[in-house]
mmCIF file of the N, C-alpha and C atoms, coordinates in Angstrom:
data_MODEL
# 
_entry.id   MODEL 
# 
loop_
_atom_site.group_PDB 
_atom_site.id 
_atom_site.type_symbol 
_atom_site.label_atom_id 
_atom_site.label_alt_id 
_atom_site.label_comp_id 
_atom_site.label_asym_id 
_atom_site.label_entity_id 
_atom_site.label_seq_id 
_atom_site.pdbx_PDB_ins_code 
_atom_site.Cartn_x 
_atom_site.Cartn_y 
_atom_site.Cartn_z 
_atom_site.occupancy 
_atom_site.B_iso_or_equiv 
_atom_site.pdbx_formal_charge 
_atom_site.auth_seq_id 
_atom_site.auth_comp_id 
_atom_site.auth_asym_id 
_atom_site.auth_atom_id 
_atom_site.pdbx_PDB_model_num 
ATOM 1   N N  . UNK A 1 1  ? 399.882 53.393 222.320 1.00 0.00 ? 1  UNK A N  1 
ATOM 2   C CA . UNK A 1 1  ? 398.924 54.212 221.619 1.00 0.00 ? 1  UNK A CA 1 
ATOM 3   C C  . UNK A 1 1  ? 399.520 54.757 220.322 1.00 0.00 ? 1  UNK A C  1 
ATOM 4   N N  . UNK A 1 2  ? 400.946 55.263 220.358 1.00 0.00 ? 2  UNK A N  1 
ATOM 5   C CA . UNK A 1 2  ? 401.334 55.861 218.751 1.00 0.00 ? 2  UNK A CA 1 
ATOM 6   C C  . UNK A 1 2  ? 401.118 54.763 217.934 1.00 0.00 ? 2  UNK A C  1 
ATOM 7   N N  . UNK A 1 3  ? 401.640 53.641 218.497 1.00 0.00 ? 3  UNK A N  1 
ATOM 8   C CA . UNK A 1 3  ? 402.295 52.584 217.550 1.00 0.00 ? 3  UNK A CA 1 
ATOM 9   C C  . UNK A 1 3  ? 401.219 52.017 216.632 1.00 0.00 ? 3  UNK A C  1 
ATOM 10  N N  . UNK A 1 4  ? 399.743 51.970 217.336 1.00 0.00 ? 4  UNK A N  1 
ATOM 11  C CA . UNK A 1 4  ? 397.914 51.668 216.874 1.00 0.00 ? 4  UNK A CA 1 
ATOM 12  C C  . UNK A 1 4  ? 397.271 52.836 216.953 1.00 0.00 ? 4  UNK A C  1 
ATOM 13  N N  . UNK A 1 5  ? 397.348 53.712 216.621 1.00 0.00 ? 5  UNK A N  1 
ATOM 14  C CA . UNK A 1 5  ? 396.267 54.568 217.217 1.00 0.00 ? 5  UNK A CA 1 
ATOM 15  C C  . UNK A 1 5  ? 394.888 54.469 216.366 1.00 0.00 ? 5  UNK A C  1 
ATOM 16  N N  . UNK A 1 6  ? 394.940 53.208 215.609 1.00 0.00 ? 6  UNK A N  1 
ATOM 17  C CA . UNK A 1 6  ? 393.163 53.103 215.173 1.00 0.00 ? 6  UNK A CA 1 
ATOM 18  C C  . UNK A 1 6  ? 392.765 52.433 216.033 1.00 0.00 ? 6  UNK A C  1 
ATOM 19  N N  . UNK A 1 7  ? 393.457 51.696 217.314 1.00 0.00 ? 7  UNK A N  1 
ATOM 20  C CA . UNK A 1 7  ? 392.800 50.845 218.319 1.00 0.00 ? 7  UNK A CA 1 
ATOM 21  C C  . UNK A 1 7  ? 392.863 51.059 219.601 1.00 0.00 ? 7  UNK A C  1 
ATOM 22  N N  . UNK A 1 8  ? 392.812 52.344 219.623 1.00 0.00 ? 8  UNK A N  1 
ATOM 23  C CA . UNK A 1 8  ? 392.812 52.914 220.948 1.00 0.00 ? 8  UNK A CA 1 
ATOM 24  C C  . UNK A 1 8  ? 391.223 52.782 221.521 1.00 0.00 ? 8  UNK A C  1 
ATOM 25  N N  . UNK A 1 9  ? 390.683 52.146 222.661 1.00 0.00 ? 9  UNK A N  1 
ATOM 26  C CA . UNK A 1 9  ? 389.596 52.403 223.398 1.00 0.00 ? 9  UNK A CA 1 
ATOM 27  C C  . UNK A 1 9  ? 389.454 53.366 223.461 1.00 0.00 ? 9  UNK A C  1 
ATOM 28  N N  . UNK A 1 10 ? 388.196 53.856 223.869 1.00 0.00 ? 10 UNK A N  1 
ATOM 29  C CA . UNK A 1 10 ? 387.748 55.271 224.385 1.00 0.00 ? 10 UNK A CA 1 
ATOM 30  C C  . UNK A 1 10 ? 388.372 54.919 225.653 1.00 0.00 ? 10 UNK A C  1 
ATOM 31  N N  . UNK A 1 11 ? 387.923 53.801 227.247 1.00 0.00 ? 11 UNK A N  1 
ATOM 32  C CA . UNK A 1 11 ? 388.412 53.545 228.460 1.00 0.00 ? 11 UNK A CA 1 
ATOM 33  C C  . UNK A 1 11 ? 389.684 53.887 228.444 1.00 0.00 ? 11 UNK A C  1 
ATOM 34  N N  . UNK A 1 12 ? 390.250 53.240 227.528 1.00 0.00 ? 12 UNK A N  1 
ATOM 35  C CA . UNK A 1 12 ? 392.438 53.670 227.030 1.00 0.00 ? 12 UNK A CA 1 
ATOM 36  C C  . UNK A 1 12 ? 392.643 54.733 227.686 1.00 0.00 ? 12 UNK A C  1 
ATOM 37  N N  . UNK A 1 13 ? 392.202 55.313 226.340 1.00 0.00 ? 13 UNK A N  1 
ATOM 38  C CA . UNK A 1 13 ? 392.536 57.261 226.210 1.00 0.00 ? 13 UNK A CA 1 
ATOM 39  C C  . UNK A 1 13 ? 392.187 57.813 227.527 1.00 0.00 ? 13 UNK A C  1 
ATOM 40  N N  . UNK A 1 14 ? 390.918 57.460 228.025 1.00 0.00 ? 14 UNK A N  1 
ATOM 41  C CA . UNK A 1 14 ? 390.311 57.995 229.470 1.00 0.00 ? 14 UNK A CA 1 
ATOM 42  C C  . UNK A 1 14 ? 391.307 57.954 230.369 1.00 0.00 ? 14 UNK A C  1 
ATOM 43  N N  . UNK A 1 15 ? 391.537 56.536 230.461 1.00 0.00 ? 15 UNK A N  1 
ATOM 44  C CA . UNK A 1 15 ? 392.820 56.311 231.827 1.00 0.00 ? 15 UNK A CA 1 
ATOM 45  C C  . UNK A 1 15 ? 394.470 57.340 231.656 1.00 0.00 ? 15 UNK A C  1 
ATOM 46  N N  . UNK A 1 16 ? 394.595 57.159 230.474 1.00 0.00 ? 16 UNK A N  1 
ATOM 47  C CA . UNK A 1 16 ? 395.984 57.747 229.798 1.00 0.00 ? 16 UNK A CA 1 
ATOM 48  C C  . UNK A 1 16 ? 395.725 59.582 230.293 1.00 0.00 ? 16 UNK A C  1 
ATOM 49  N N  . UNK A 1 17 ? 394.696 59.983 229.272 1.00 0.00 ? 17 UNK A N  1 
ATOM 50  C CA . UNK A 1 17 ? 394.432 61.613 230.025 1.00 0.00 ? 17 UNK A CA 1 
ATOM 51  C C  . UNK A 1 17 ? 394.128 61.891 231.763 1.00 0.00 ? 17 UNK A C  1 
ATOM 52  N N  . UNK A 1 18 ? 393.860 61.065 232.375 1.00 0.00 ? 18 UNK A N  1 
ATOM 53  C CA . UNK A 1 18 ? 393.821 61.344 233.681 1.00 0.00 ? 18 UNK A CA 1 
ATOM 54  C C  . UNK A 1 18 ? 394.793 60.857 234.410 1.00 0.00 ? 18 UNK A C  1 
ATOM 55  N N  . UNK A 1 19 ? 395.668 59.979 233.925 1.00 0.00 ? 19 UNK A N  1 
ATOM 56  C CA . UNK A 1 19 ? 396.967 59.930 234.431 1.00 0.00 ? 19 UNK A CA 1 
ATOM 57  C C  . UNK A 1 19 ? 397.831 61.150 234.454 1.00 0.00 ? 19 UNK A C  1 
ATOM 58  N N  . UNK A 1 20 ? 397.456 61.306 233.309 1.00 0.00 ? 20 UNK A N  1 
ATOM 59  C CA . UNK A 1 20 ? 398.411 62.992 233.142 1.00 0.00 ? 20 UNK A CA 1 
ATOM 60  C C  . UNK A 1 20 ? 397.566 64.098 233.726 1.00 0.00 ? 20 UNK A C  1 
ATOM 61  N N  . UNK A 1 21 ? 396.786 64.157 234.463 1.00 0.00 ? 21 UNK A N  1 
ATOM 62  C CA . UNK A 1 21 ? 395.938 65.256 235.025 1.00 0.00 ? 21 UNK A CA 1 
ATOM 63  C C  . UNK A 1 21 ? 395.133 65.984 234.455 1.00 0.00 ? 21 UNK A C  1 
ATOM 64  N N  . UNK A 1 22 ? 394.609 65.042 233.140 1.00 0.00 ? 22 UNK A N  1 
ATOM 65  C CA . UNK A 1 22 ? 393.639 65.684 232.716 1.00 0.00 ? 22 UNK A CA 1 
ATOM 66  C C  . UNK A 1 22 ? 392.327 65.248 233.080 1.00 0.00 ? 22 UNK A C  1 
ATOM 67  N N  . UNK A 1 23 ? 391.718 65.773 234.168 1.00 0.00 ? 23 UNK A N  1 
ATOM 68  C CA . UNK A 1 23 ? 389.908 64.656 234.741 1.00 0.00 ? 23 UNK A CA 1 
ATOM 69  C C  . UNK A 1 23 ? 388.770 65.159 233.678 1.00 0.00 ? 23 UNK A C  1 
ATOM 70  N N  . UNK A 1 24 ? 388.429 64.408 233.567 1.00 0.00 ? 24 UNK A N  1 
ATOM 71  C CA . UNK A 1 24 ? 386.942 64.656 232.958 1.00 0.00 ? 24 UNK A CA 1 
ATOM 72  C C  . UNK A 1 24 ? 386.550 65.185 233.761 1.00 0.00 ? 24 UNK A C  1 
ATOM 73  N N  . UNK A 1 25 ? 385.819 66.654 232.636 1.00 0.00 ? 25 UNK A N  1 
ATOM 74  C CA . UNK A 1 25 ? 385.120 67.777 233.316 1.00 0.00 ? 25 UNK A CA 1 
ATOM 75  C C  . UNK A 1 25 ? 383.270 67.696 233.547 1.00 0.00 ? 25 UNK A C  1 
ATOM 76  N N  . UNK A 1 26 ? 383.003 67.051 231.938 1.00 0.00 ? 26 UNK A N  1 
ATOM 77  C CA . UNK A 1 26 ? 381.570 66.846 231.726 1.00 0.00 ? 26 UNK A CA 1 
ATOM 78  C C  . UNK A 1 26 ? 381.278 65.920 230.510 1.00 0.00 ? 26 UNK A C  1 
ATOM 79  N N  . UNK A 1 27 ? 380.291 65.998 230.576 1.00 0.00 ? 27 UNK A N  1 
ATOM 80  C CA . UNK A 1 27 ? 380.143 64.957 229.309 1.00 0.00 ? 27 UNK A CA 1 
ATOM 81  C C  . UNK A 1 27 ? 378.365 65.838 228.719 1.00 0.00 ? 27 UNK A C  1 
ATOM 82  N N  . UNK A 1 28 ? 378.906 65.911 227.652 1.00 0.00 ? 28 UNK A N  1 
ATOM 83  C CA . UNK A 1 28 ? 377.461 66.739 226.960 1.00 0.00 ? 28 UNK A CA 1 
ATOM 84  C C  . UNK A 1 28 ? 377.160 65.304 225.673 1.00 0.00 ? 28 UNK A C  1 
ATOM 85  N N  . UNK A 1 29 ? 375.873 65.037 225.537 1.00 0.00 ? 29 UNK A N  1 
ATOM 86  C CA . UNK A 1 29 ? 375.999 63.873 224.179 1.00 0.00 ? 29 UNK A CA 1 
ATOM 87  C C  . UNK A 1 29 ? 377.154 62.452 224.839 1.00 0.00 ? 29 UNK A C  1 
ATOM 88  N N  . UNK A 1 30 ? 377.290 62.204 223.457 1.00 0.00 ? 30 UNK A N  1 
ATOM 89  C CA . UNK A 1 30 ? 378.927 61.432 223.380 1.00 0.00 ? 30 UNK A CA 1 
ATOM 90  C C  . UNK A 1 30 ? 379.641 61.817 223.452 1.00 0.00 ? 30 UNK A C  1 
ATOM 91  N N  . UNK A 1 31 ? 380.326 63.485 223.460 1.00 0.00 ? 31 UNK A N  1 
ATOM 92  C CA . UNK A 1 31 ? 381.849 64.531 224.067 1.00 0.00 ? 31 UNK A CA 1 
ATOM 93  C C  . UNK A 1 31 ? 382.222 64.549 225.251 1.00 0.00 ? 31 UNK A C  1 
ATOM 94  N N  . UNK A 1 32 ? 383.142 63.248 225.733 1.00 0.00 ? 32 UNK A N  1 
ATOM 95  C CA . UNK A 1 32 ? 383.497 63.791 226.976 1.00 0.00 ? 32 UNK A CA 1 
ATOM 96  C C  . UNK A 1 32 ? 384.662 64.623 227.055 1.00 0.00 ? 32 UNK A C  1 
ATOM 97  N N  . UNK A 1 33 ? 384.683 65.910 227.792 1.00 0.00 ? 33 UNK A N  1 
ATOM 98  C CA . UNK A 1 33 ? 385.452 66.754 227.996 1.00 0.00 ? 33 UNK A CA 1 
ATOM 99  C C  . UNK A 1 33 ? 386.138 66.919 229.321 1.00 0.00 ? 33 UNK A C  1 
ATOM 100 N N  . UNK A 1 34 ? 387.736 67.088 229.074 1.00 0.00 ? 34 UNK A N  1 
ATOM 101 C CA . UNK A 1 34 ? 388.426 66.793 229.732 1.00 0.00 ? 34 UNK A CA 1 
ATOM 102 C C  . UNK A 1 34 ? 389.283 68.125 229.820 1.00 0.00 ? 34 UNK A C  1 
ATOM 103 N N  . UNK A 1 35 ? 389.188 68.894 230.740 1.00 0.00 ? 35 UNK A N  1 
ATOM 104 C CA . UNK A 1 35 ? 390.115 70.039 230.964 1.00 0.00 ? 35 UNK A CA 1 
ATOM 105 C C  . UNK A 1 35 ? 391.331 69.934 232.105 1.00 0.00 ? 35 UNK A C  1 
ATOM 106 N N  . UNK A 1 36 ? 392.161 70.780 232.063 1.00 0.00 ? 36 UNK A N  1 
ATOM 107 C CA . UNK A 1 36 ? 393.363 71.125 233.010 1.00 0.00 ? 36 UNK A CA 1 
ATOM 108 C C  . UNK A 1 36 ? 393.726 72.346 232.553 1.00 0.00 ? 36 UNK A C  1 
ATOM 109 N N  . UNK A 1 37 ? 393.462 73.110 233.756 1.00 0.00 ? 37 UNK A N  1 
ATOM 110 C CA . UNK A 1 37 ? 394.187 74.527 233.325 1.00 0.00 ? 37 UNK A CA 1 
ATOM 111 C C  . UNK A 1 37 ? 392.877 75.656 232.748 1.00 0.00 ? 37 UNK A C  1 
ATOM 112 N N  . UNK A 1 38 ? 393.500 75.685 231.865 1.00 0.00 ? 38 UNK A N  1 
ATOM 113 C CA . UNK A 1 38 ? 392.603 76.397 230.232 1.00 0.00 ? 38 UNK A CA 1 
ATOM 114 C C  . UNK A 1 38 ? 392.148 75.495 229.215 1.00 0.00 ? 38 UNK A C  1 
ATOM 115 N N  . UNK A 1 39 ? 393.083 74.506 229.727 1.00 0.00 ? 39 UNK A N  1 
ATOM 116 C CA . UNK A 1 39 ? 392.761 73.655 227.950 1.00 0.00 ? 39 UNK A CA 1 
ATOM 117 C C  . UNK A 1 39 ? 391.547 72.659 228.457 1.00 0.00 ? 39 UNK A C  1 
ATOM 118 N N  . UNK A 1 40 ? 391.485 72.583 226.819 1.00 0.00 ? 40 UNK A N  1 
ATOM 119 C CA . UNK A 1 40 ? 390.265 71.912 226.790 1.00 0.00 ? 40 UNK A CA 1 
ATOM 120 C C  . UNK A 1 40 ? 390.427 70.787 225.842 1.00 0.00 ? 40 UNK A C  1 
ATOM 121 N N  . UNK A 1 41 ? 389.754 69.495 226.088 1.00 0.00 ? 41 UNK A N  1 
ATOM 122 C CA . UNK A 1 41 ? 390.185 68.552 225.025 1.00 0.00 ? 41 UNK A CA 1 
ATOM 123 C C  . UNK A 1 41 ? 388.460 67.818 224.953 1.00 0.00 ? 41 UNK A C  1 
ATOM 124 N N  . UNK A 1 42 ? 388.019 67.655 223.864 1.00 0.00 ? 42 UNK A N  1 
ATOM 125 C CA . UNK A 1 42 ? 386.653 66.746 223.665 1.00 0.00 ? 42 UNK A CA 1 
ATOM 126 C C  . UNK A 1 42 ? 386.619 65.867 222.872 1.00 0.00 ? 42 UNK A C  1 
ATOM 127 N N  . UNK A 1 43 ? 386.534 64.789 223.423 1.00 0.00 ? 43 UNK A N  1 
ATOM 128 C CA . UNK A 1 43 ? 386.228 63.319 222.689 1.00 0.00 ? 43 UNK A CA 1 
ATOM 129 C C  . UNK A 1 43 ? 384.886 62.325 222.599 1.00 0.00 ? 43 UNK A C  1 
ATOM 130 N N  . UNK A 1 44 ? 384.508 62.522 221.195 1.00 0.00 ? 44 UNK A N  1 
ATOM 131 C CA . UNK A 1 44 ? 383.029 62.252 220.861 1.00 0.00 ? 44 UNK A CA 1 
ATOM 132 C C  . UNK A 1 44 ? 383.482 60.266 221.853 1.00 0.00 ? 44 UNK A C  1 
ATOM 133 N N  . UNK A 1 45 ? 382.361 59.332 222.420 1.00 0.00 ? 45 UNK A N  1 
ATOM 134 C CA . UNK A 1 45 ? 382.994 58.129 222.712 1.00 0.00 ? 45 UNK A CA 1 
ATOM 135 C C  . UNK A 1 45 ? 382.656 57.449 221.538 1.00 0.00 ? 45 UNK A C  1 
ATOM 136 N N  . UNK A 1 46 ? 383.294 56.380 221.028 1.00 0.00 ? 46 UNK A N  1 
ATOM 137 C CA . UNK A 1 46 ? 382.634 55.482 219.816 1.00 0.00 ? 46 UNK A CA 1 
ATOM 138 C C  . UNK A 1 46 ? 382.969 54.417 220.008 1.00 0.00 ? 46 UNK A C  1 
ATOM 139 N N  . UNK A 1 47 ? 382.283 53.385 219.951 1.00 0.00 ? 47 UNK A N  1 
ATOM 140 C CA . UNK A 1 47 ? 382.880 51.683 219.986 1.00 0.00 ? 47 UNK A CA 1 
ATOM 141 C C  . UNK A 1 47 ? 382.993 50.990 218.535 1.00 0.00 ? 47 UNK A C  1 
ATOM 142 N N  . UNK A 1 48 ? 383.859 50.446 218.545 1.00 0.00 ? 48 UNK A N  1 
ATOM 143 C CA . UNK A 1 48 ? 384.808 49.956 219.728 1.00 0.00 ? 48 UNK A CA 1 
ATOM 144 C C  . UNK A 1 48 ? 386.249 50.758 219.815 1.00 0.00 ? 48 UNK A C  1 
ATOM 145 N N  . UNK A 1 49 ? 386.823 51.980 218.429 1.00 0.00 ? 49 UNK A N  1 
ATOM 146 C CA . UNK A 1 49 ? 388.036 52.346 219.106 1.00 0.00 ? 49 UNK A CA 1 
ATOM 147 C C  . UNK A 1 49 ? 387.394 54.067 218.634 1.00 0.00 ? 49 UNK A C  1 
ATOM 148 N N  . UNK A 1 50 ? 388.489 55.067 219.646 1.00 0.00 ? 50 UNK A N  1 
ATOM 149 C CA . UNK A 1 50 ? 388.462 56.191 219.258 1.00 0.00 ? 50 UNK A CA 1 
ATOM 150 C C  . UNK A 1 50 ? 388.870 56.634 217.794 1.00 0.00 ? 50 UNK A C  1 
ATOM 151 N N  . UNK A 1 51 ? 388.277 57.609 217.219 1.00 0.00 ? 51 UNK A N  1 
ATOM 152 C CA . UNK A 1 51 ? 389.538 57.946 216.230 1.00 0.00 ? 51 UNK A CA 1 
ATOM 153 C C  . UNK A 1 51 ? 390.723 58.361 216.029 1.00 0.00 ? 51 UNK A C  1 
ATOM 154 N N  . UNK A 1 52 ? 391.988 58.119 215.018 1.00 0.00 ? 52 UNK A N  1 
ATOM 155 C CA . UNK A 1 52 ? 392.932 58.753 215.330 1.00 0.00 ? 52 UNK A CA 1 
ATOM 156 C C  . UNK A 1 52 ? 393.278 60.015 215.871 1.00 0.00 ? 52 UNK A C  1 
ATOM 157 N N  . UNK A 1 53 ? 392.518 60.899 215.220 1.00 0.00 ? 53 UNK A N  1 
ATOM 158 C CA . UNK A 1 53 ? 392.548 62.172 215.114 1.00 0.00 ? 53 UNK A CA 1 
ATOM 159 C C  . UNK A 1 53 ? 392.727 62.627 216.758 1.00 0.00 ? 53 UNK A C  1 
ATOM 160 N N  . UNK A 1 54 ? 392.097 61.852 217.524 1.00 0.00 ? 54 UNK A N  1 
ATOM 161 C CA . UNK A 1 54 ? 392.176 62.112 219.310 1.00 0.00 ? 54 UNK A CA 1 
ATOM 162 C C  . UNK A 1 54 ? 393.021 61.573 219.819 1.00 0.00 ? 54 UNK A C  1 
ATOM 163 N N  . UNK A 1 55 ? 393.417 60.337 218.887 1.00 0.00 ? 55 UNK A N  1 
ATOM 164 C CA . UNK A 1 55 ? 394.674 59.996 219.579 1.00 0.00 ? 55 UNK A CA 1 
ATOM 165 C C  . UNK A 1 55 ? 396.099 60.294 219.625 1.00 0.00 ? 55 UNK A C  1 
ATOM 166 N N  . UNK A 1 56 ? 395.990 61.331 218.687 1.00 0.00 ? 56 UNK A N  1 
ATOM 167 C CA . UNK A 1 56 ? 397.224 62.265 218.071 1.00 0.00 ? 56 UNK A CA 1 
ATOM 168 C C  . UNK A 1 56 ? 397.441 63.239 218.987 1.00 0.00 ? 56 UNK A C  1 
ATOM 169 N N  . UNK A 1 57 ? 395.910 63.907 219.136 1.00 0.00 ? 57 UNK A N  1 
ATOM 170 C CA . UNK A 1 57 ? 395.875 65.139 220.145 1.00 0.00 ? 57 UNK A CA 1 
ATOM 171 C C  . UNK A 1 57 ? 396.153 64.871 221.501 1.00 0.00 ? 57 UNK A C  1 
ATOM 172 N N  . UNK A 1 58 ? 395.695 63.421 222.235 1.00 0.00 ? 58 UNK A N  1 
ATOM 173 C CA . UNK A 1 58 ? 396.085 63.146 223.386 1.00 0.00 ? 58 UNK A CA 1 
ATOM 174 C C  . UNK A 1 58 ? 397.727 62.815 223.176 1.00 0.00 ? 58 UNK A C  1 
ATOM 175 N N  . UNK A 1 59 ? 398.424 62.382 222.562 1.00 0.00 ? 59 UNK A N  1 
ATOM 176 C CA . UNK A 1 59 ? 399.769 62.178 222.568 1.00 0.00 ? 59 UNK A CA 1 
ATOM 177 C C  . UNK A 1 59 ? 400.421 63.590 222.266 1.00 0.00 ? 59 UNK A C  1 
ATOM 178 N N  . UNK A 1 60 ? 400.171 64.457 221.532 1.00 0.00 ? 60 UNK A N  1 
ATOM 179 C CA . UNK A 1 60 ? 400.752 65.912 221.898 1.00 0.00 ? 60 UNK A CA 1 
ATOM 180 C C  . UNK A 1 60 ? 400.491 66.388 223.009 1.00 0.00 ? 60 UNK A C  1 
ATOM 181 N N  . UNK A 1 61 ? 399.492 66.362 223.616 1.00 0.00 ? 61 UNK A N  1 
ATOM 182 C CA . UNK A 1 61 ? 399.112 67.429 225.083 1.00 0.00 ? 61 UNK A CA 1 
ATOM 183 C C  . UNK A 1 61 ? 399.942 66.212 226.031 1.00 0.00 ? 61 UNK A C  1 
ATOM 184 N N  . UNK A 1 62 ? 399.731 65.313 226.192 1.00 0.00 ? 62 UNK A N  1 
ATOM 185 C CA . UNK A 1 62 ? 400.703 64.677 227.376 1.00 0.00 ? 62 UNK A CA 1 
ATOM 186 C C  . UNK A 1 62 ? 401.888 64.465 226.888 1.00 0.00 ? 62 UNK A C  1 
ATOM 187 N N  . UNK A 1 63 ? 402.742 64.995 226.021 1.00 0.00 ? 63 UNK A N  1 
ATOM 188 C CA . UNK A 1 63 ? 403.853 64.642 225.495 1.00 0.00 ? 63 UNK A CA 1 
ATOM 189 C C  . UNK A 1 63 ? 405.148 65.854 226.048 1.00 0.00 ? 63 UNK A C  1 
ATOM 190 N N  . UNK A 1 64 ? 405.747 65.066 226.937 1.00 0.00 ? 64 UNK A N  1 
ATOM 191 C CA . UNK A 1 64 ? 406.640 65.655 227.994 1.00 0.00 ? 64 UNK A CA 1 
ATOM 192 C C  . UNK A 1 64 ? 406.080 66.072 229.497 1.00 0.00 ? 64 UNK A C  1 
ATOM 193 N N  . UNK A 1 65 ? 404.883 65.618 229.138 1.00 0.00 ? 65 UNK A N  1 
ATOM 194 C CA . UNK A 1 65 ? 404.317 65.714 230.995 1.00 0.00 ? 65 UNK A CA 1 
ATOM 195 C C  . UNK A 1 65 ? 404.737 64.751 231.981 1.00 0.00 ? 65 UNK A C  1 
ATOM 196 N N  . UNK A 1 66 ? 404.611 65.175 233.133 1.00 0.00 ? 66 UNK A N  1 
ATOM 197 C CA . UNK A 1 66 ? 404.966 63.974 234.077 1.00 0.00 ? 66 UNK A CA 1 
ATOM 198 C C  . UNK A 1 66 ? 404.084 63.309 234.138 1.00 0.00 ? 66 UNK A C  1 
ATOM 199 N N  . UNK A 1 67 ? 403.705 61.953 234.475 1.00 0.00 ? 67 UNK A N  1 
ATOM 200 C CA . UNK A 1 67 ? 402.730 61.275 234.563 1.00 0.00 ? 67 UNK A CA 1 
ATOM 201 C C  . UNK A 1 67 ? 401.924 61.309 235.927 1.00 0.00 ? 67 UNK A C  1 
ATOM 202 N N  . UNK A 1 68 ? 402.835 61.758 237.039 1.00 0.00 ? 68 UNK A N  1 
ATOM 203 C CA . UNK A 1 68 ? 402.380 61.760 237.959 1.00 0.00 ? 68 UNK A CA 1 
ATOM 204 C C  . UNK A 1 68 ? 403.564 60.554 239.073 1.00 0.00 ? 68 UNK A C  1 
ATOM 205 N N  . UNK A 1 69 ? 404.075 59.291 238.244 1.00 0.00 ? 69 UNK A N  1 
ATOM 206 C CA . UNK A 1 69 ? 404.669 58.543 238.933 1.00 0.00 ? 69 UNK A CA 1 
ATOM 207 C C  . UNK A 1 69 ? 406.137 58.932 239.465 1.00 0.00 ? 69 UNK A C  1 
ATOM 208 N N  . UNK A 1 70 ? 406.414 58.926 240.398 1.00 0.00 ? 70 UNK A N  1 
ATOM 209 C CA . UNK A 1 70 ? 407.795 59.345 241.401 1.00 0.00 ? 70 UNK A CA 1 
ATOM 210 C C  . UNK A 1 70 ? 408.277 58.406 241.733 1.00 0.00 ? 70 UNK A C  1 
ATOM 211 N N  . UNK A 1 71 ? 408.396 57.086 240.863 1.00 0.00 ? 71 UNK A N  1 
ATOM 212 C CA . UNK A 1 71 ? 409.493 56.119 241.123 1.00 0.00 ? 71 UNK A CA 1 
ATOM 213 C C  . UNK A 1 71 ? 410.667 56.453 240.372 1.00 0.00 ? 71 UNK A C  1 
ATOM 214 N N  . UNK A 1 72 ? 411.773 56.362 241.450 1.00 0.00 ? 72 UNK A N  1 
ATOM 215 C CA . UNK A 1 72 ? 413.354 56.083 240.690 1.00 0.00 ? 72 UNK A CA 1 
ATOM 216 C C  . UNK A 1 72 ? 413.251 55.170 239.818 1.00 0.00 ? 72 UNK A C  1 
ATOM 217 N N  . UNK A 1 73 ? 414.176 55.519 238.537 1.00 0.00 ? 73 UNK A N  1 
ATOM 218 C CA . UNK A 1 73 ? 413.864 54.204 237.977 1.00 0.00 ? 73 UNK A CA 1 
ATOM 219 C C  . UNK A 1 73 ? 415.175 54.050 237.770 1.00 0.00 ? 73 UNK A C  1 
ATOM 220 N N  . UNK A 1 74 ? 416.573 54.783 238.442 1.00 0.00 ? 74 UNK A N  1 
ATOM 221 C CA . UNK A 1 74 ? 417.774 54.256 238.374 1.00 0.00 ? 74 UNK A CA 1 
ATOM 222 C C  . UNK A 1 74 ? 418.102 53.184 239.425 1.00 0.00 ? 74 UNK A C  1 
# 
């Protein structure tokens, strides 16, 4: 996702934020909104890629999170 982020899917980003525990909360229009916690994150959907601008924000908010996976990887 850093390396393209003009070709990020909306599906992408979806899978990527709920890996990191962020679930979609609701969807109002085309904003689907995705909370954890307090925060709040909304992404208009557009085909065929998101805009950068969300894909920046999803790479700061999951950036140093666990993903969730508990494999050793030594």
């Amino acid at each position: 996702m850093a390396q393209h982020p003009n070709s990020v899917s909306f599906d992408e980003a979806r899978r990527v934020l709920e890996a990191y525990g962020w679930p979609l909360a609701r969807v109002t229009g085309s904003h689907h909104i995705f909370e954890i916690g307090g925060a709040i994150l909304s992404i208009p959907r557009r085909r065929p890629h998101i805009k950068p601008v969300y894909v920046k924000q999803i790479l700061q908010l999951t950036e140093g999170q666990d993903d969730g996976d508990d494999r050793d990887d030594a």
